[in-house]
Every structure is written in structure tokens, then in C-alpha cells.
C-alpha positions in Angstrom: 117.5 49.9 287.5 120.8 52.0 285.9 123.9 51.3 288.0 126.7 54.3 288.4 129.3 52.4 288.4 131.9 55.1 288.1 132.6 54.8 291.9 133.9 51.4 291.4 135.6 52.6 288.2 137.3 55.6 289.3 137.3 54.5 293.4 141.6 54.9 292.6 142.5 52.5 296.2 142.2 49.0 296.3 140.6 47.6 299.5 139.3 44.0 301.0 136.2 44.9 298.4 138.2 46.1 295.3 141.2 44.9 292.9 142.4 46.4 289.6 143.7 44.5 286.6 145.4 46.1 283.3 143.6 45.7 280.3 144.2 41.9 278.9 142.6 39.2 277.0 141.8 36.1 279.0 141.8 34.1 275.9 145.8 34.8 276.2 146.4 34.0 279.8 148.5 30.9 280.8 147.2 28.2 283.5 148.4 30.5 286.3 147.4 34.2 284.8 144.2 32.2 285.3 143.9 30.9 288.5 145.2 34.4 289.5 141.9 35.5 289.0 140.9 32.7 290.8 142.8 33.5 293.8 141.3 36.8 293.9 137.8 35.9 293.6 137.8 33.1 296.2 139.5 35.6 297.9 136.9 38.2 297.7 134.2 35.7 298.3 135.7 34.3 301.5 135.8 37.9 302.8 133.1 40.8 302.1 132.7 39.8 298.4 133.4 42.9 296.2 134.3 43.3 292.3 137.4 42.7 290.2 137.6 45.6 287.6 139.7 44.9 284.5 140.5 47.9 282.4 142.5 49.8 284.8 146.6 49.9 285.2 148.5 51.4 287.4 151.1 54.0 287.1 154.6 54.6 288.2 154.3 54.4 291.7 151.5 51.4 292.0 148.4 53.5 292.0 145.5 52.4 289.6 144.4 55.4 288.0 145.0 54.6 284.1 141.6 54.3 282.7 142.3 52.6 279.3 139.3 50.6 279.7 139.7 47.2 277.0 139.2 46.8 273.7 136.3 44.4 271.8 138.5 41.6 271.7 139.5 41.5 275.3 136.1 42.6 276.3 134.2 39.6 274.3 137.4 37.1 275.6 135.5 37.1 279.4 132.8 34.9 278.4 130.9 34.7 281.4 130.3 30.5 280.8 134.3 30.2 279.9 135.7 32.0 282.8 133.0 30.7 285.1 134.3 27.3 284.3 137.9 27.9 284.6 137.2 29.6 288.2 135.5 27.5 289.8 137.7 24.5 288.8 139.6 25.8 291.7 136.9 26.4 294.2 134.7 24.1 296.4 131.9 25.1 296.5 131.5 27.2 293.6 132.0 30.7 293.5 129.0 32.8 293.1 129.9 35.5 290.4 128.2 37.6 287.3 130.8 39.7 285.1 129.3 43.0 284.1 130.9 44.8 280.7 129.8 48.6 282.0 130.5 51.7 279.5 131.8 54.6 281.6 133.0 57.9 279.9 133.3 56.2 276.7 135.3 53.8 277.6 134.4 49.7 277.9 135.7 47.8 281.1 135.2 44.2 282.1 133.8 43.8 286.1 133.8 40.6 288.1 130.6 41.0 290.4 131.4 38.3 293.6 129.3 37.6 296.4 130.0 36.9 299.4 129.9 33.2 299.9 126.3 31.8 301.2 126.8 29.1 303.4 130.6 27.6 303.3 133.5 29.4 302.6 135.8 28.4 299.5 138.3 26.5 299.7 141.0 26.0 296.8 140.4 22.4 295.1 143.3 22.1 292.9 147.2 23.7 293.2 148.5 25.8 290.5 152.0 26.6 290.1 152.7 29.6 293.0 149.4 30.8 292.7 147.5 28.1 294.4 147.5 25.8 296.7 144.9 22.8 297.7 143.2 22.8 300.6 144.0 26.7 301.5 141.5 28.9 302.3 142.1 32.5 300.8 140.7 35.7 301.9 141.4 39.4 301.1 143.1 41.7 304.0 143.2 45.6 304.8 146.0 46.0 302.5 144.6 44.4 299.3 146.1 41.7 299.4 144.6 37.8 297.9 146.6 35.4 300.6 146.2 32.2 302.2 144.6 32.5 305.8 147.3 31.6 308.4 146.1 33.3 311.4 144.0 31.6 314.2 142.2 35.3 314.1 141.7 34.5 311.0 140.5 31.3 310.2 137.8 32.1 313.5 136.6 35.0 311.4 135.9 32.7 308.5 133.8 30.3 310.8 132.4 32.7 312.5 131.4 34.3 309.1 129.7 30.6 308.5 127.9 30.1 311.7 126.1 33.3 311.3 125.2 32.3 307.8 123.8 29.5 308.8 122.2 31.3 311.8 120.7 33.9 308.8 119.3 30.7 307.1 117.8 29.2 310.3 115.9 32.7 310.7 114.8 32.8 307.1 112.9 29.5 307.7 111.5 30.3 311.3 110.6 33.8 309.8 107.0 34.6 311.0 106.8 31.7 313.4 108.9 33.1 316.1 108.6 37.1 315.4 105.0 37.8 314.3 103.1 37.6 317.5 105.8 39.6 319.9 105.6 42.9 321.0 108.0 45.8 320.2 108.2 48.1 322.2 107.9 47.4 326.2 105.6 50.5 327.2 107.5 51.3 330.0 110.1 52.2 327.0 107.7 53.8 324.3 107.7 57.9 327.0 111.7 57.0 326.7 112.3 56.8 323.0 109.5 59.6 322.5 111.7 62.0 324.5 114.9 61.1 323.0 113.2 61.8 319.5 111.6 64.8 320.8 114.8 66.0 321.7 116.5 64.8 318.4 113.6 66.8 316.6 114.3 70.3 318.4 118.0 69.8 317.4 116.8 69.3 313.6 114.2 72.2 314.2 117.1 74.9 314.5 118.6 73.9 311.5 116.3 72.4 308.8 115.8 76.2 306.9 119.7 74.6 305.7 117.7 71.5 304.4 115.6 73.4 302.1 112.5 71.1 302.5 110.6 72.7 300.0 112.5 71.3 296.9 111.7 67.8 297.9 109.7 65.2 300.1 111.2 64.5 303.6 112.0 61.5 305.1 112.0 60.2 308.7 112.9 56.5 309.8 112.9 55.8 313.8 114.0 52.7 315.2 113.2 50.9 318.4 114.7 48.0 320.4 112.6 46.3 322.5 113.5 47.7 325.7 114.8 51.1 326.6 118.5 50.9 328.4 120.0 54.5 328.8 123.8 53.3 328.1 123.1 49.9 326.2 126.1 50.3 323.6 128.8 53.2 324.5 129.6 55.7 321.7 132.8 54.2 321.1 130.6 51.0 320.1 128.7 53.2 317.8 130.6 54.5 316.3 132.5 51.1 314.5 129.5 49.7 313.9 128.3 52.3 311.5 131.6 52.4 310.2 131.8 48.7 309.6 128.4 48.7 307.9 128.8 52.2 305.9 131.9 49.8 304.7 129.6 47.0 303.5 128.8 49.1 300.4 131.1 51.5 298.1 128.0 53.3 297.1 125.5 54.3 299.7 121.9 55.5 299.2 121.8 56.2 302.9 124.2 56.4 305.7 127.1 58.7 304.9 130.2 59.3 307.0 131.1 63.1 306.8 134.4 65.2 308.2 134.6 65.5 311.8 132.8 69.3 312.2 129.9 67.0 310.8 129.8 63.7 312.7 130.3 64.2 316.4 129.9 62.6 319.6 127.3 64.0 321.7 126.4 63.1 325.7 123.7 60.2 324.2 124.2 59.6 321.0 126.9 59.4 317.7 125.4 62.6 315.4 125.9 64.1 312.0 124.3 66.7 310.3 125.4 67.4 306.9 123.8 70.1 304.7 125.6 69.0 301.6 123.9 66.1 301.2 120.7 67.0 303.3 121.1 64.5 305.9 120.6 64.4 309.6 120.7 61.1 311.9 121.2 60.2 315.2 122.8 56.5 316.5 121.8 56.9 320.4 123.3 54.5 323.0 120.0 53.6 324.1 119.9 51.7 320.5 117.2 54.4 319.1 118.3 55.2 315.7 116.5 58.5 314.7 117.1 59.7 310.5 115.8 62.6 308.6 116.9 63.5 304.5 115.3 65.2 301.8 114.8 63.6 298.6 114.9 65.7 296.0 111.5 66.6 293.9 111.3 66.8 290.1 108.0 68.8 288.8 106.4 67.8 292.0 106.8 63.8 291.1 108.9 61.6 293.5 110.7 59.2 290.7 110.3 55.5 291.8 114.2 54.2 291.3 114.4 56.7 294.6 112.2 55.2 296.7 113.5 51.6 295.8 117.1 53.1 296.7 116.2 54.5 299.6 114.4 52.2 301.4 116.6 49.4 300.4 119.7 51.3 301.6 118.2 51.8 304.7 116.8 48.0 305.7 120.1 46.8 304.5 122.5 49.6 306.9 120.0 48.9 309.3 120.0 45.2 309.5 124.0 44.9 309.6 123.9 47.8 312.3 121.9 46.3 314.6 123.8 43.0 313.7 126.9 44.5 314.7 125.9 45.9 317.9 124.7 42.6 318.8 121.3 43.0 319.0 120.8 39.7 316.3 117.1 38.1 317.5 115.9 41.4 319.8 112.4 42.1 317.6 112.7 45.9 316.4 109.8 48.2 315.5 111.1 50.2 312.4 108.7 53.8 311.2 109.6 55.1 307.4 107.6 58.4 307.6 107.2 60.6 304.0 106.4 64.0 304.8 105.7 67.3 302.1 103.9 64.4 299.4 100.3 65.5 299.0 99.8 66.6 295.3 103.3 64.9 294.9 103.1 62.6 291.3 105.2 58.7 291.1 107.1 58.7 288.1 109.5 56.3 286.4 107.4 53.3 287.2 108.6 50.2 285.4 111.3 52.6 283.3 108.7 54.4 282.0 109.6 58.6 282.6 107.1 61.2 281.9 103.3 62.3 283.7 101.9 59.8 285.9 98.2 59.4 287.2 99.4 57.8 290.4 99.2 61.0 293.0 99.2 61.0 296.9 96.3 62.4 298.3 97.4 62.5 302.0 100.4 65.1 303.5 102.5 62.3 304.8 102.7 58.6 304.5 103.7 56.3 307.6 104.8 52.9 307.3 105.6 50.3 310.4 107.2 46.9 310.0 108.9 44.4 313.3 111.7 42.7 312.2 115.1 41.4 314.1 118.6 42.2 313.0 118.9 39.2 311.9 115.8 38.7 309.8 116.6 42.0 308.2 120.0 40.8 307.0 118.7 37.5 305.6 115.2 38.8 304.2 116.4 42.1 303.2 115.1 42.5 299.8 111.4 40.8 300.5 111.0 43.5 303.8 112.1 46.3 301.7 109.8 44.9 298.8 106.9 45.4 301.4 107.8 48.6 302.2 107.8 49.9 298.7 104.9 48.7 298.0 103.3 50.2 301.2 105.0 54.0 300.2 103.8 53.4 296.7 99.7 52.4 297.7 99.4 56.0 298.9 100.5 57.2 295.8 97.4 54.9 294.5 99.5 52.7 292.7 98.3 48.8 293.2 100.5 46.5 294.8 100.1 43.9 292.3 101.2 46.0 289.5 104.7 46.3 290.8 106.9 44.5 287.8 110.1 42.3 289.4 110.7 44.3 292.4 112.1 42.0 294.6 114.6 41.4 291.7 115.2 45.0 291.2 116.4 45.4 294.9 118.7 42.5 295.3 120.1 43.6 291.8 120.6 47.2 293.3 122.0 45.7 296.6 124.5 43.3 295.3 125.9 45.6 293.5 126.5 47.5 296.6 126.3 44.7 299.2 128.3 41.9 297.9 
């Protein structure tokens, strides 16, 4: 699946996620220029993981905006075997990388892709000059800065960052054992959501002419705890935790954050309605998340890279939402809902662009799927695999003729969820 990776490129701030390096050769780096990189990738990878982007100085006053991009010589000196050698010579366990060499506006660059670590966080192995130290654990702070963590806030974020990895882990192997056979929605709960999306309907009724439903196929995905509890999270509570998991990506396929005239506080719920981008979603403190969208048609055809974005996007935000509000192990009933798709072509299956004899026959397509929080977050790309290939049967396209697709995903979200 293409990448755009120009909002890495030209993002201009670095961030927890982000640093900029000058163009260079790493064939000419000393011990320490080295284990620079190092720091900042063990760095990375003990916080949110994120990418290193080589090719970019910075100007007079510190800003890195100078897109020389490198030359064939520096771009060929980060051998991906070479540097991942060198690296991880300094890190236990070993950091979990891929270095991309992405062409953007002519122009080559060299990006370090790191993950965020799996299981244990890294810890440095071996001192080098000022740059290292042994033993240290370094992690990556608000101001983009690659430092050793000293505080007791800190060092419990890191373990606490562990535990729930392994907690991630321990639900990947129960996964079907302890979810498949509960209920999702208590009935007395079921009239309670239905009025809150009733509600959340009539406010998108007034204003969906600015949505302009007829260029594209329209998209609805509810979500319900368990249980129905008026004032579960306040708004306040909301509110950071789509902020913190908007954050978990720099490019998002789903969730955006607009100005304030566009994302609002209401009596029951965190809102924003943006006709720019033809969004509208509600975060309600009863834990009902209500979204609507309209992806855009070409020739009547839906392309499938879109539908593998969007659903992705979505079980990923979702996951880490539900995560942050602490929901973790409550089982969730989640509805994707494809309206305006009968007559409506698939296209770009397997790269390939152009007519397609894959058509839905039916005026919307519904899918359901119960998953926890924290199944989401740990099985994210085989749930939204399922999905996909639910959307794309009622195209009347087989399931088994799907090429990599649990591949495709993760390679979309870890570019985006590192």
C-alpha cells in the first residue's frame, strides 16, 4: 500500500515521535556520532516509538525546515544490516527497526521506522563516551529530547508501559476463550444507547446537505460498552483520551482534532462536526462512541486501499480509546455500517486500478464484531482483517482471494502506530 510520507517529511516540530538529522553519511560517523543514533532510537522505542528522518537541517534559529534530502552515497551508507548491527550493540533487548529511503518532491531521504518496544523496555548495554551510559534506560520527553529516565514518574511509566504489554500478550493467548461466549450489550442498556444515537442522528440530520453524500459512500461506526452508565467518564476525561490516542499516530485515516468552533463540549458528550473533511463523531460520557464520514466515490467504485485505511484507523483509535478510559477487559459490541453502495464497483484490489466485476448488490452493508479494549489493541490488524473481508463479500469479492492483508494493515499501521 503507497505511504505519504510527506507528513513525516515536512511535519517541521520535533516531538516524543519525531527527530531530524542533517544530511550525513554513516559510513563517516565516529563511535559516538553512532551511538547518537542509538540513543535516539532506544529512546524512541522506550517511549511511543516514532521515526528518525535524515535529510533535514535546521536553520538559523533551530527549526528543521531545510529539505536537502541526501545524496546516493549517504543514502546507500544506511545499510539496513550495518546500522542494525551497530545499534543494537547498545541495546538489550534489540531494538525493533526498518529504515525506509522514501522519494518526496524529488528529493531522497533516509527514515528510521522504530517500534515501540514489545515486551521489555531497552536498556543501554554498553557506555559510549557522553552519549551513553550502561545500565540507563532512555526515553524521549515533550520537548524532543533523547535523555536518561531519572524521574520516579518516569521510570513507573516505563513499567507500567511493560505490564500492560504483557497484559496485551496474556489477552492475545486467552483471545476467544474468555470473550466469545459473553454478551454485549445488557438489554436494559440496548433503549439507552438507541436514544443517545437517535439523538446523535437528528443533530447530523440538520446538517448532512454540508456533507454532500451523494459524491461518496457513507460511513457509520457505533460503539457499545457493556452496560449503560449516564456519567461513566466526564468530558474532561474524554476529551484527553482522544487526544492521547489521535497522538498515537502523525497521520490519521480517522479521528481528527479540528479548531474549537468545530470540536465542542456538549451536556453528554465531546462533539465535532467538520465539513472540511466530512466528518462527524460523538465521544459520549456514557462510553457510546457514535461516527459518521463520507468517503469519497470515483466512477461509482469504492477503491480498496480506502476501506483497508479506514477500518484499520478506526479499530486501532478505537482500541487505545477505550484503553485509555479504562475500559481494558469490558467486552464491546462495535457496528461498521456502509450506506449509498448498491451499484457501487471495488477497485484497486491487489494494486490492480481500472473496472472491476466485484459490485454490491445491497444499499448498505452492516458489519458486527465483540471485542475488549484490550484485544483490540493487541489483535488489531487480524480484527480489522475480518472486517475487511466482511465489507468486501458484499461487494462479491471472496474472502480467500484477499492477497497479504493482514500484512498490508500492520505495514499501514506501523507506519502510523509505532
Amino acid at each position: 500500500m503507497p505511504f505519504d510520507w510527506k507528513p513525516i517529511i515536512y511535519r517541521g516540530v520535533e516531538s516524543e515521535e519525531l527527530d531530524y538529522k542533517a544530511a550525513q553519511n554513516w559510513n563517516n560517523l565516529n563511535r559516538a556520532g553512532k551511538a547518537r543514533f542509538a540513543r535516539h532510537c532506544m529512546a524512541i522505542a522506550n517511549t511511543k516509538g516514532g521515526y528518525i528522518v535524515v535529510g533535514v537541517g535546521e536553520d538559523k534559529s533551530g527549526r528543521p525546515c531545510i529539505y536537502t534530502g541526501v545524496n546516493d552515497r549517504q543514502c546507500k551508507s544506511f545499510d539496513p544490516t550495518d546500522v542494525g548491527n551497530v545499534i543494537n550493540r547498545f541495546s538489550d533487548p534489540a531494538i525493533d527497526f526498518d529504515i525506509e529511503r522514501p522519494v518526496v518532491d524529488d528529493k531522497r531521504y533516509v527514515v528510521f521506522v522504530i517500534r515501540r518496544f514489545s515486551e521489555i523496555p531497552h536498556v543501554c548495554s554498553y557506555s559510549c563516551n557522553s552519549e551513553l551510559q550502561q545500565g540507563v534506560f532512555y526515553i524521549r520527553t515533550a520537548d524532543a529530547s533523547s535523555r536518561p529516565a531519572y524521574k520516579a514518574s518516569e521510570i513507573h511509566g516505563i513499567v507500567q508501559r511493560a505490564l500492560r504489554n504483557q497484559r496485551e500478550l496474556l489477552g492475545r493467548m486467552l483471545r476467544g476463550i474468555l470473550y466469545e461466549g459473553r454478551k454485549t450489550l445488557a438489554p436494559e442498556a440496548k433503549s439507552e444507547f438507541i436514544e443517545q444515537i437517535s439523538h446523535s442522528f437528528k443533530i447530523f440530520d440538520k446538517r448532512k446537505k454540508e456533507f454532500k453524500l451523494d459524491r461518496g459512500t457513507v460511513w457509520e461506526i457505533s460503539v457499545f460498552p457493556s452496560e449503560f452508565i449516564v456519567d461513566k467518564c466526564s468530558l474532561s476525561e474524554i476529551r484527553k483520551a482522544v487526544e492521547n490516542s489521535v497522538s498515537t499516530t502523525l497521520e490519521s485515516s480517522f479521528v481528527f482534532l479540528e479548531e474549537s468552533e468545530e470540536s465542542f463540549f456538549t451536556n453528554v458528550a465531546f462533539r465535532t462536526f467538520s465539513k472540511e473533511r466530512r466528518q462527524y463523531w460523538q465521544a459520549f460520557s456514557s462510553g457510546l462512541f457514535h461516527y459518521i464520514t463520507v468517503v469519497e466515490k470515483d466512477k461509482n467504485s469504492l477503491k480498496y486501499d480506502d476501506i483497508v485505511k479506514m477500518v484499520s484507523s478506526a479499530v486501532h483509535f478505537l482500541g487505545q480509546y477505550y484503553y485509555e478510559l479504562g475500559y481494558t477487559d469490558e467486552l464491546f459490541g462495535l457496528k461498521f455500517k456502509v450506506s449509498s453502495v448498491e451499484g457501487v464497483r471495488l477497485t484497486g484490489i491487489g494494486g490492480k486500478a481500472g473496472e472491476s466485476s466485484h459490485v454490491c448488490r445491497i444499499p448498505e452493508i452492516e458489519v458486527k464484531i465483540q471485542r475488549t479494549a484490550a484485544d483490540l489493541m493487541s489483535g488489531n490488524a487480524g480484527h480489522s482483517a475480518r472486517i475487511i473481508r466482511e465489507i468486501c463479500e458484499r461487494f462479491n469479492f471472496p474472502q480467500g482471494k484477499h492477497v497479504q492483508l493482514e500484512n498490508m494493515i500492520t505495514d499501514f499501521l506501523e507506519k502510523r502506530n509505532i
